[in-house]
N, CA, C and O atoms as a CHARMM CRD file, in Angstrom:
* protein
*
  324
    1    1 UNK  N    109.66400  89.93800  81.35500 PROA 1      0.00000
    2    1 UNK  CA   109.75900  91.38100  81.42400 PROA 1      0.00000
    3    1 UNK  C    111.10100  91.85600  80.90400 PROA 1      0.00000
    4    1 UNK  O    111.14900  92.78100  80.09400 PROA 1      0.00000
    5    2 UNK  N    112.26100  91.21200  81.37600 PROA 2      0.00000
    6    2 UNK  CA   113.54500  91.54100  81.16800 PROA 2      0.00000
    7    2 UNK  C    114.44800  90.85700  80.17500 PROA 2      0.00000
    8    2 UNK  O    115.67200  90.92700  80.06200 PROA 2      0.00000
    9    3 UNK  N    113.47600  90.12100  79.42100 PROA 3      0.00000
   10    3 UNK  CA   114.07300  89.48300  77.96800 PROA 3      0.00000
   11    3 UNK  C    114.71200  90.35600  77.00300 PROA 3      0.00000
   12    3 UNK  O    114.20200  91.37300  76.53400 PROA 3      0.00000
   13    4 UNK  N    115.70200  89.95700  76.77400 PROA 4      0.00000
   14    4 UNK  CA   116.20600  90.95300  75.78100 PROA 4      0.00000
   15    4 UNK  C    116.78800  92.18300  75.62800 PROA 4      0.00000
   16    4 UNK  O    117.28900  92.81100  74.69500 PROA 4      0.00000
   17    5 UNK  N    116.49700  92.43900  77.32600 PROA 5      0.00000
   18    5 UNK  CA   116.85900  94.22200  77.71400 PROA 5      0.00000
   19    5 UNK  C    118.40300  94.03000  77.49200 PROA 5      0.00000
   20    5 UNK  O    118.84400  92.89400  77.31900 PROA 5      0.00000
   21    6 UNK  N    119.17800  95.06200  77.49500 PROA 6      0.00000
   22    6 UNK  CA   120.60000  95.44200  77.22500 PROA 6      0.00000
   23    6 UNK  C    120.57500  96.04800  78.90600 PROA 6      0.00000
   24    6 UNK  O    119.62300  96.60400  79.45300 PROA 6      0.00000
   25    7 UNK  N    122.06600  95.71500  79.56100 PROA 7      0.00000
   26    7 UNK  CA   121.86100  96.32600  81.24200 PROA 7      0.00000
   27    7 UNK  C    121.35100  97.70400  80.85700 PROA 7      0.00000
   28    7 UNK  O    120.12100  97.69800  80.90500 PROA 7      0.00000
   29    8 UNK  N    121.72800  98.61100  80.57700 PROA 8      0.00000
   30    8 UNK  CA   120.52900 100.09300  80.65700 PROA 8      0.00000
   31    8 UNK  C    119.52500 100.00800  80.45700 PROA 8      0.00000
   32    8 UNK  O    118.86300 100.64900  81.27300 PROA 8      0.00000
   33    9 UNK  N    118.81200  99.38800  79.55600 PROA 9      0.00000
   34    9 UNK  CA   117.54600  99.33600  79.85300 PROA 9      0.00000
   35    9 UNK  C    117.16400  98.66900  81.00900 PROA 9      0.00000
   36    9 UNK  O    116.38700  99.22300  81.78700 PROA 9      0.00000
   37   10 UNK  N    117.67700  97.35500  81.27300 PROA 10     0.00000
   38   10 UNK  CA   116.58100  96.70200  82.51600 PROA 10     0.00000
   39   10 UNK  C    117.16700  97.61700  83.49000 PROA 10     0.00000
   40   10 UNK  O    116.20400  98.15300  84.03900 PROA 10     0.00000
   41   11 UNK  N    118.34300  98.11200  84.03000 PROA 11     0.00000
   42   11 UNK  CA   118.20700  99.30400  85.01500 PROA 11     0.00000
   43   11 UNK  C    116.99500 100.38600  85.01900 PROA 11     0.00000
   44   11 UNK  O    116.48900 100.65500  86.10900 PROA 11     0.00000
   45   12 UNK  N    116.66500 100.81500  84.22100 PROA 12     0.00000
   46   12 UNK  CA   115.37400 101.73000  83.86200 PROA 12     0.00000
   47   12 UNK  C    114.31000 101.06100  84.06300 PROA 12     0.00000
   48   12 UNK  O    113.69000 101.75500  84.86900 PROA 12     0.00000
   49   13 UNK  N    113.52900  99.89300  83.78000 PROA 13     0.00000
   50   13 UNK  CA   112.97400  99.20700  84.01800 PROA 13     0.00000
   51   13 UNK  C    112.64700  98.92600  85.43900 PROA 13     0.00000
   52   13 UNK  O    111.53300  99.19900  85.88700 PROA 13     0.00000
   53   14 UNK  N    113.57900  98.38900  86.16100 PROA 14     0.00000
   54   14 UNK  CA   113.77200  98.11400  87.48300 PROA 14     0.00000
   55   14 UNK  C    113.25500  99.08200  88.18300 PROA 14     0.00000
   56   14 UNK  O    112.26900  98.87400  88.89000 PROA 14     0.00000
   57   15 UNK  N    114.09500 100.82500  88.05600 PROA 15     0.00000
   58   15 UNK  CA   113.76600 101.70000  88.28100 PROA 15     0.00000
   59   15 UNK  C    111.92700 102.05400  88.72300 PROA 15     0.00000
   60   15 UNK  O    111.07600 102.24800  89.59100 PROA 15     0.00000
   61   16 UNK  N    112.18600 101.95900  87.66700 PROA 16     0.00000
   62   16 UNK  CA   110.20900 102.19100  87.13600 PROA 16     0.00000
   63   16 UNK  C    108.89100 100.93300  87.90100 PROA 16     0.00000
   64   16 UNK  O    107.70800 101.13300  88.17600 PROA 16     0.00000
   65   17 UNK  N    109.44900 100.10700  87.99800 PROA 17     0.00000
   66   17 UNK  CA   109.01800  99.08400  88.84100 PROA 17     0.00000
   67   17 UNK  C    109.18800  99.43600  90.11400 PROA 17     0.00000
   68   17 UNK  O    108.22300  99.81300  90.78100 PROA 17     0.00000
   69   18 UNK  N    110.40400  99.36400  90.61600 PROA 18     0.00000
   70   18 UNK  CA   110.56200  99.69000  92.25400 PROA 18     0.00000
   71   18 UNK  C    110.04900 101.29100  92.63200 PROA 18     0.00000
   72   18 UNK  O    109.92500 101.59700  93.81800 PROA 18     0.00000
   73   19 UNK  N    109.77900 102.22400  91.61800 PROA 19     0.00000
   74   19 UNK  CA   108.84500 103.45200  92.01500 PROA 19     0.00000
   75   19 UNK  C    107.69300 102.89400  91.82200 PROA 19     0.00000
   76   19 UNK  O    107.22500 104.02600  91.69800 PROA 19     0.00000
   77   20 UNK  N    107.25200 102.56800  91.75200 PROA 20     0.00000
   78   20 UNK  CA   105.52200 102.25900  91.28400 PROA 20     0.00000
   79   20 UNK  C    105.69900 101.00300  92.78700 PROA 20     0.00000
   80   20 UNK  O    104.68500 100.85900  93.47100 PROA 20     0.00000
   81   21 UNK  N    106.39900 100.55700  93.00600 PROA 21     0.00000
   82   21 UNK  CA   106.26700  99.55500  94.29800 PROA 21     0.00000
   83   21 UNK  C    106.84300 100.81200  96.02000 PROA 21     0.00000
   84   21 UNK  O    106.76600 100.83100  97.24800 PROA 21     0.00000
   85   22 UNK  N    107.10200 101.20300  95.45100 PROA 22     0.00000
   86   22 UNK  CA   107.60000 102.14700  96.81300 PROA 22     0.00000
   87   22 UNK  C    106.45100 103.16600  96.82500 PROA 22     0.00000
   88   22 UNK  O    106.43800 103.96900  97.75700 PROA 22     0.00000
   89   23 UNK  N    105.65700 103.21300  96.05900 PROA 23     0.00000
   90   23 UNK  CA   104.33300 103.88300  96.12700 PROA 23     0.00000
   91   23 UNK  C    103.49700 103.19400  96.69800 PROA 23     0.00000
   92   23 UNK  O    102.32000 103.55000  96.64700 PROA 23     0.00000
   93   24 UNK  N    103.80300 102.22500  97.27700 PROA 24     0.00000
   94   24 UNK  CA   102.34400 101.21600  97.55900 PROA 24     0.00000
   95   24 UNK  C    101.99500  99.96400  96.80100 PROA 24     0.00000
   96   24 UNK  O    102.04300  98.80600  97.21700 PROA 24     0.00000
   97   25 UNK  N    101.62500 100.41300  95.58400 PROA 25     0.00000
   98   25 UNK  CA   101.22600  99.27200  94.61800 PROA 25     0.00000
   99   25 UNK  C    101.92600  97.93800  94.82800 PROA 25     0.00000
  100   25 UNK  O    102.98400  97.76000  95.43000 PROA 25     0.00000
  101   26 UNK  N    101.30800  97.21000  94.34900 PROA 26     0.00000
  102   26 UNK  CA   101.90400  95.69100  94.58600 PROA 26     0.00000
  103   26 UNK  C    101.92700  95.39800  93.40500 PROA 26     0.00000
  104   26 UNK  O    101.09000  96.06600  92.79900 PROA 26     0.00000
  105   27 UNK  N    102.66100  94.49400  92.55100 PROA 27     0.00000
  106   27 UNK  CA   103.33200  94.63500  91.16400 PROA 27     0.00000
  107   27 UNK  C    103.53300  93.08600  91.37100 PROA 27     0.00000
  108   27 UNK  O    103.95300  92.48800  92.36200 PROA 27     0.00000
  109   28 UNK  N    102.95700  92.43300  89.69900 PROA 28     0.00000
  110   28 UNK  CA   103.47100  90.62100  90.10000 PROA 28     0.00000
  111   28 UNK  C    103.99700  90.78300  88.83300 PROA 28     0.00000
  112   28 UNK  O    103.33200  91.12600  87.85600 PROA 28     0.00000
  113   29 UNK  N    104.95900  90.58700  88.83300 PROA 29     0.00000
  114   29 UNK  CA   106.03900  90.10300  87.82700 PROA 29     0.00000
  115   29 UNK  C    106.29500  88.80900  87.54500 PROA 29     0.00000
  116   29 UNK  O    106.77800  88.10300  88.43000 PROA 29     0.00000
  117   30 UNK  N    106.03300  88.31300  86.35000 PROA 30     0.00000
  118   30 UNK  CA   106.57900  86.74000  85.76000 PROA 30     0.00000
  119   30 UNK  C    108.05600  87.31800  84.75500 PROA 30     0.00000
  120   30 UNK  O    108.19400  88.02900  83.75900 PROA 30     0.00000
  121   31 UNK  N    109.10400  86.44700  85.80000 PROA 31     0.00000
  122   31 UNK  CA   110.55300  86.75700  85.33400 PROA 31     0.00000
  123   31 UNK  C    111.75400  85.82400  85.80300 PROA 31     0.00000
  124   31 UNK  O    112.10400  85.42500  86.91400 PROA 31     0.00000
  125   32 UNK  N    112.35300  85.59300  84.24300 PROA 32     0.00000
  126   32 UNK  CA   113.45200  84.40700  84.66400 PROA 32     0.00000
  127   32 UNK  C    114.31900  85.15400  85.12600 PROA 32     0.00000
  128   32 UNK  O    114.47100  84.73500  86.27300 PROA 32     0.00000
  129   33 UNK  N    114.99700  86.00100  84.97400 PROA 33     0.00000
  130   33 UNK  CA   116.47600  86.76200  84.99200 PROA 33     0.00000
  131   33 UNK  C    116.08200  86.93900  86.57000 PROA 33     0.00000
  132   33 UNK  O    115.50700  87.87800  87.12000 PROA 33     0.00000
  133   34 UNK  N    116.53800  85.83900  87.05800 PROA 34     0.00000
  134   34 UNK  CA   116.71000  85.60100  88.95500 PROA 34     0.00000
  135   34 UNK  C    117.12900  87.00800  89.52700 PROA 34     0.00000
  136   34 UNK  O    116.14600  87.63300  89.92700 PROA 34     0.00000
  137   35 UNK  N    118.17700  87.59200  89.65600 PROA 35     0.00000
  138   35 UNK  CA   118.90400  88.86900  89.86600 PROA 35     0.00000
  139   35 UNK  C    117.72900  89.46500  89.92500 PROA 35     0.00000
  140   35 UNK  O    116.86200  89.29800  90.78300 PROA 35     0.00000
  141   36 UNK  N    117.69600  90.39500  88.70100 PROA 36     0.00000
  142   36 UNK  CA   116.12600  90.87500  88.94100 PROA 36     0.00000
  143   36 UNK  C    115.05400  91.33000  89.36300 PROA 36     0.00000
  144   36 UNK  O    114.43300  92.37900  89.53400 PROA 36     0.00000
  145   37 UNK  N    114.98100  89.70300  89.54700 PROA 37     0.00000
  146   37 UNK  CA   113.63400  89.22700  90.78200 PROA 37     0.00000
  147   37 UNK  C    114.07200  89.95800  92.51600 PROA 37     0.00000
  148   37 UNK  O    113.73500  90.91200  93.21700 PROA 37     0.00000
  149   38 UNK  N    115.05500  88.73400  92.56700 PROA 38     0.00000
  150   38 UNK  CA   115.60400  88.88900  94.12600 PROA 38     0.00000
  151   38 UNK  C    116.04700  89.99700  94.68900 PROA 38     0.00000
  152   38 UNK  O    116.22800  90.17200  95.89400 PROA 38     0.00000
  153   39 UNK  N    116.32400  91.18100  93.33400 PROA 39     0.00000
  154   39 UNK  CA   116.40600  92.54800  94.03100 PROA 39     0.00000
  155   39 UNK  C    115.49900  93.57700  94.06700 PROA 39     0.00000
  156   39 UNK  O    115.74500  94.70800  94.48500 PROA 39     0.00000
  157   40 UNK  N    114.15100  93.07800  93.50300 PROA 40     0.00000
  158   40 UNK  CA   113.07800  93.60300  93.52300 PROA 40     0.00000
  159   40 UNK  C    112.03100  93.02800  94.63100 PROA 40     0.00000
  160   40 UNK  O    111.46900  93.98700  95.15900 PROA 40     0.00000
  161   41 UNK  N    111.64800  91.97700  95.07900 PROA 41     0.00000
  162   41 UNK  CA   110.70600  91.49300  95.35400 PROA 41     0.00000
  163   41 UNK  C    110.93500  91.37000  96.81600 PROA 41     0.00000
  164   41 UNK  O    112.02300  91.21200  97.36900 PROA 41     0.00000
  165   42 UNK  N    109.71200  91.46700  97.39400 PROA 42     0.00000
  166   42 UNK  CA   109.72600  91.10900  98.86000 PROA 42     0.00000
  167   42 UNK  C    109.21500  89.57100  99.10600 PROA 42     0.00000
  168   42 UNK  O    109.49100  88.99800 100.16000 PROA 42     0.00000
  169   43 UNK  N    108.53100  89.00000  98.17600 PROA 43     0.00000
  170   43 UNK  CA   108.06000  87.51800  98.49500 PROA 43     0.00000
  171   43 UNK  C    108.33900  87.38500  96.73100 PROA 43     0.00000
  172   43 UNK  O    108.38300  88.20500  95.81400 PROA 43     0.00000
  173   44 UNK  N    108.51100  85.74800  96.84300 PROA 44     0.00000
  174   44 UNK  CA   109.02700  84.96000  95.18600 PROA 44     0.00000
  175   44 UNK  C    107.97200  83.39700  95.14200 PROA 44     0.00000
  176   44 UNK  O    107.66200  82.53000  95.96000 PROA 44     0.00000
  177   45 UNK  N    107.82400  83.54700  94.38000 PROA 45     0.00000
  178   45 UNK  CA   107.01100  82.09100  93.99200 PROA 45     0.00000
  179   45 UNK  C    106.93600  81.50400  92.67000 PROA 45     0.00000
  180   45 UNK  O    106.30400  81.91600  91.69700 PROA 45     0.00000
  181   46 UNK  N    107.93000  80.12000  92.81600 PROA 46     0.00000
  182   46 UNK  CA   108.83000  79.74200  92.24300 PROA 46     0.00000
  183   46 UNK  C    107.87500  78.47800  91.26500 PROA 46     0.00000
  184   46 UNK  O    107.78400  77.42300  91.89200 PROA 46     0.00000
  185   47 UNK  N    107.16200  78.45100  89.82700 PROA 47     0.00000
  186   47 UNK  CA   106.66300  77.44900  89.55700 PROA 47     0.00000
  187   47 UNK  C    107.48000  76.71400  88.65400 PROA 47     0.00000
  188   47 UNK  O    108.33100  77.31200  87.99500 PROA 47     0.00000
  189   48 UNK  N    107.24100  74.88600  88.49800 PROA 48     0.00000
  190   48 UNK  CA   107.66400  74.63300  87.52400 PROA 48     0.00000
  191   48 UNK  C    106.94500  73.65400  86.98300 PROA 48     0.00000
  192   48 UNK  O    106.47300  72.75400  87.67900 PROA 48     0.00000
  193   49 UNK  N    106.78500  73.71900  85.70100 PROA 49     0.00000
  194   49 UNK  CA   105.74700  73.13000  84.91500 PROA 49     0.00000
  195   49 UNK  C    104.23400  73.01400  85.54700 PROA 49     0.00000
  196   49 UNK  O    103.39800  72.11900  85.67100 PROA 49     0.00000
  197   50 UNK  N    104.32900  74.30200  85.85500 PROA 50     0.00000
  198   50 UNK  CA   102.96700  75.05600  86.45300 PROA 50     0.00000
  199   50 UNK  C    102.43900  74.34300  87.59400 PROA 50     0.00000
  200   50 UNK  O    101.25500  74.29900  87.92600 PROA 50     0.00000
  201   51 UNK  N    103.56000  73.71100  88.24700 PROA 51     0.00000
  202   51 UNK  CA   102.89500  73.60500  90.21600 PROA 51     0.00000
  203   51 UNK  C    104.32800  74.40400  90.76500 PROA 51     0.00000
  204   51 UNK  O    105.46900  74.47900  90.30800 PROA 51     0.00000
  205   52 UNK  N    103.60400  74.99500  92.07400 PROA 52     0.00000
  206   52 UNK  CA   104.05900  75.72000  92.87800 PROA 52     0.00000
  207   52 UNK  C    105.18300  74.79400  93.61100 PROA 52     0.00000
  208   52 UNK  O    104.78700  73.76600  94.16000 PROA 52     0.00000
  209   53 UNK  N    106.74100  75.15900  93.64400 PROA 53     0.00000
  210   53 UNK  CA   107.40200  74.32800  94.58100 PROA 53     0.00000
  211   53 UNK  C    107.93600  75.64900  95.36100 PROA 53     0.00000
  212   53 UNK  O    108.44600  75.34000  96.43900 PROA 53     0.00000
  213   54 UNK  N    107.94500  76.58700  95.17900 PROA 54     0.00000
  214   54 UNK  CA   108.24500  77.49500  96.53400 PROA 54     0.00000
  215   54 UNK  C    107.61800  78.65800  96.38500 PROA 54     0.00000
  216   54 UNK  O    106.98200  79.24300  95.50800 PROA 54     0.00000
  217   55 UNK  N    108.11900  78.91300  97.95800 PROA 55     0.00000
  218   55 UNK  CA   107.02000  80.32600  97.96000 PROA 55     0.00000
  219   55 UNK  C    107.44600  81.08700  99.27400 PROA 55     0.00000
  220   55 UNK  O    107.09400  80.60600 100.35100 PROA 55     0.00000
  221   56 UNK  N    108.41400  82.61000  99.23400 PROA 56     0.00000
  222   56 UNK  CA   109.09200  82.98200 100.15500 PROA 56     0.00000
  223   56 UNK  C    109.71700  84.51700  99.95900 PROA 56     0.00000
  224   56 UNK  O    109.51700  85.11300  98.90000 PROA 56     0.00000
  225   57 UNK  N    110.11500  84.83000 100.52000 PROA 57     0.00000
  226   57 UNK  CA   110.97200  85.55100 100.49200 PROA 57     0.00000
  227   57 UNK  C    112.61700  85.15800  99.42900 PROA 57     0.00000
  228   57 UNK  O    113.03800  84.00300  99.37500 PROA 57     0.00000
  229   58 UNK  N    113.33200  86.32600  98.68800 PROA 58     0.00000
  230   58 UNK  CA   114.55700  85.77600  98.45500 PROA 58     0.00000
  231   58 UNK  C    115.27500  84.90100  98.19800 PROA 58     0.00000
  232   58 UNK  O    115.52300  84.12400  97.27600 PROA 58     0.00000
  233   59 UNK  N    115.78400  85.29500  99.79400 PROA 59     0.00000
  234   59 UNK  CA   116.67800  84.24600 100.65400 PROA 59     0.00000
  235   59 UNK  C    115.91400  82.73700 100.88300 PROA 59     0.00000
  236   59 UNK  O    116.45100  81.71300 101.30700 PROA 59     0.00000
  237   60 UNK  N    114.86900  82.87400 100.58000 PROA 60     0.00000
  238   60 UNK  CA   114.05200  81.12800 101.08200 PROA 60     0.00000
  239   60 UNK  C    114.39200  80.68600  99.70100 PROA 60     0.00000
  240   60 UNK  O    115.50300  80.16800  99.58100 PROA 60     0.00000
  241   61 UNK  N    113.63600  80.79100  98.61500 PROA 61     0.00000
  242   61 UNK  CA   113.53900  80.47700  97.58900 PROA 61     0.00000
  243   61 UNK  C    115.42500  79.95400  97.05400 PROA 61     0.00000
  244   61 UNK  O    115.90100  78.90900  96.60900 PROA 61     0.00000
  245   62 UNK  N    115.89100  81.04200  97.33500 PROA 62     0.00000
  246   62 UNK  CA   117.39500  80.82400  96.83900 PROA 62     0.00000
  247   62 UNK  C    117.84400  79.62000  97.24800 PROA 62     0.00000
  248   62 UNK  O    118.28600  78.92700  96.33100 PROA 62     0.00000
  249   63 UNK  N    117.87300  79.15700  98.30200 PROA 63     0.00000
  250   63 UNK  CA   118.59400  77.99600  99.04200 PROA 63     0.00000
  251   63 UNK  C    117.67200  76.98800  99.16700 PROA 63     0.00000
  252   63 UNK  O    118.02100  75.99400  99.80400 PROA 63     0.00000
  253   64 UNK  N    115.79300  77.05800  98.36500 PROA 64     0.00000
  254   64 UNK  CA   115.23500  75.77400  98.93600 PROA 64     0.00000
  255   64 UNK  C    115.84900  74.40700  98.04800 PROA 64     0.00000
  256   64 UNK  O    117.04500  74.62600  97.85400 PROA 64     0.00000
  257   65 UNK  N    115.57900  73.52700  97.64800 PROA 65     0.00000
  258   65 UNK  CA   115.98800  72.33100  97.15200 PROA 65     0.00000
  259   65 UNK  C    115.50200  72.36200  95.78700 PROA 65     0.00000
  260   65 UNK  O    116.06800  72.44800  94.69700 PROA 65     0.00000
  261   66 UNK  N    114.12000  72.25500  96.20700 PROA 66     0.00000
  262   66 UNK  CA   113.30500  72.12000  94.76700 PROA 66     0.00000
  263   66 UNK  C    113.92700  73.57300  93.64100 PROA 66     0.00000
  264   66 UNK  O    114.30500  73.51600  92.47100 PROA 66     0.00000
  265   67 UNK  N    113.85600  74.37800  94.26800 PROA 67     0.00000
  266   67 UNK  CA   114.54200  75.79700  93.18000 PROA 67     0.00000
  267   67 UNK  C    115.71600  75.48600  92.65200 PROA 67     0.00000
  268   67 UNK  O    116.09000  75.51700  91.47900 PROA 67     0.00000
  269   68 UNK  N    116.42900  75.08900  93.92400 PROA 68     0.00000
  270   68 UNK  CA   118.16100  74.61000  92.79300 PROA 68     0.00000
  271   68 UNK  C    118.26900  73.92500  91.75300 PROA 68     0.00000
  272   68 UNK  O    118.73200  74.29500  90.67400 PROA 68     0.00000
  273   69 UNK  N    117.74300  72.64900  92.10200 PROA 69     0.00000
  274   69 UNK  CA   117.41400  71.24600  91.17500 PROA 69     0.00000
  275   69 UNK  C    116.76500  72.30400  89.84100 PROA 69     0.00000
  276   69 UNK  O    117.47900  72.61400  88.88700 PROA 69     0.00000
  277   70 UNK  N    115.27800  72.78300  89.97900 PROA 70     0.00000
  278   70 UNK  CA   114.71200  73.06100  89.21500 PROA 70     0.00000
  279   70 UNK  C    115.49000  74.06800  88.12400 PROA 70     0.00000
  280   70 UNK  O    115.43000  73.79700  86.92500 PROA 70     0.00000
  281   71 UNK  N    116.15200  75.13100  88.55500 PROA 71     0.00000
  282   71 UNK  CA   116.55900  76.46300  88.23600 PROA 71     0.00000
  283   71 UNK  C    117.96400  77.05300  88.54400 PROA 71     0.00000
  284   71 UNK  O    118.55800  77.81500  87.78100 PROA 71     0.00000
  285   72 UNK  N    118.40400  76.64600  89.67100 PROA 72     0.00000
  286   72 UNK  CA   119.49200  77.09800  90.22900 PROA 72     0.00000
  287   72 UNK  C    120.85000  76.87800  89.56200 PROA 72     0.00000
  288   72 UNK  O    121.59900  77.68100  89.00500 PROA 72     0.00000
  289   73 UNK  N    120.97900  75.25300  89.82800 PROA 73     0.00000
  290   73 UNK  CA   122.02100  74.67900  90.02700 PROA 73     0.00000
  291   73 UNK  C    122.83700  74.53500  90.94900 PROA 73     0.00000
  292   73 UNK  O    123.68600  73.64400  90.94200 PROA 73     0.00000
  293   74 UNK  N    122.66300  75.62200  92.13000 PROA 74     0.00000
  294   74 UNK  CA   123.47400  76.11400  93.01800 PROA 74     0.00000
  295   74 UNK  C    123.02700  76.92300  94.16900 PROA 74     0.00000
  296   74 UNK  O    122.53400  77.97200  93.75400 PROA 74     0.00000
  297   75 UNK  N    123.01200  76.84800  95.31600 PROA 75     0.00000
  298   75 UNK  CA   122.55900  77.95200  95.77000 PROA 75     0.00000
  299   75 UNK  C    122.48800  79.37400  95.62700 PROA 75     0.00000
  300   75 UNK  O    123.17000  79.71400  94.66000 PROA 75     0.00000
  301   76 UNK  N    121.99600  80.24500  96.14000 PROA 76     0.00000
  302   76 UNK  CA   122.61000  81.64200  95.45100 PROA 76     0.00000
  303   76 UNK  C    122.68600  82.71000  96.15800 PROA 76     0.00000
  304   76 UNK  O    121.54300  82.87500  96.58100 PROA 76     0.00000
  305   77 UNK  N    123.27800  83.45500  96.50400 PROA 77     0.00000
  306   77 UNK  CA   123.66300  84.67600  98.28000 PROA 77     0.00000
  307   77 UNK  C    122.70800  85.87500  97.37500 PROA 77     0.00000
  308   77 UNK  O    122.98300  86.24200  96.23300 PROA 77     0.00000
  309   78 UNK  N    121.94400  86.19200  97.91400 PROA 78     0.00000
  310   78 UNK  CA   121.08000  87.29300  97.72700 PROA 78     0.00000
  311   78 UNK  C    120.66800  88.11000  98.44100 PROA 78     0.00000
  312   78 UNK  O    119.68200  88.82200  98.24800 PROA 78     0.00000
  313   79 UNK  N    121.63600  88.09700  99.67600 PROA 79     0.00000
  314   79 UNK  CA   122.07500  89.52300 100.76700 PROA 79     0.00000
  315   79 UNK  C    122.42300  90.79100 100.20000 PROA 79     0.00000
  316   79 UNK  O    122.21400  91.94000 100.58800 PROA 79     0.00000
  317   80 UNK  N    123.17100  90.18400  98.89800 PROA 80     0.00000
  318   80 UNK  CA   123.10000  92.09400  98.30700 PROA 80     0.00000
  319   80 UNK  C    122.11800  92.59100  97.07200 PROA 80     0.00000
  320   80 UNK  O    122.36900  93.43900  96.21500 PROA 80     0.00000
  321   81 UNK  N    120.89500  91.78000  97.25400 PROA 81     0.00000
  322   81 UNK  CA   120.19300  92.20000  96.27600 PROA 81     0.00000
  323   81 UNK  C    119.80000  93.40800  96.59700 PROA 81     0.00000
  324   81 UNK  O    119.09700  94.05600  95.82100 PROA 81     0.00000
């Protein structure tokens, strides 16, 4: 979704997503740009090479094992998403 955006655009973007989700709608987004995600989403589900290794909220996903290894590198604080 957020490939390529310049920060003003994916701010607008985001925007437009989180109104259409604060309306109700439920919205599934396939998206690397982590940030993003974790400040949009109420649940994350994390695949790699198309099997499921997590599936959570955020904060779960951020700190599970398999996500770091896979994606991370690191854990990641996503209290101020």
């Amino acid at each position: 979704v957020a490939a390529g955006l310049m920060t003003g655009q994916l701010d607008a973007l985001v925007g437009v997503i989180r109104r259409i989700r604060d309306a109700g709608t439920s919205v599934l987004i396939v998206e690397h740009v982590v940030a993003t995600l974790f400040g949009l989403c109420d649940r994350v589900l994390v695949l790699d090479h198309g099997v499921k290794i997590a599936d959570g909220t955020a904060q779960e996903v951020a700190t599970d094992d398999q996500v770091i290894s896979a994606y991370l590198g690191k854990p990641l604080d996503v209290s101020g998403c």
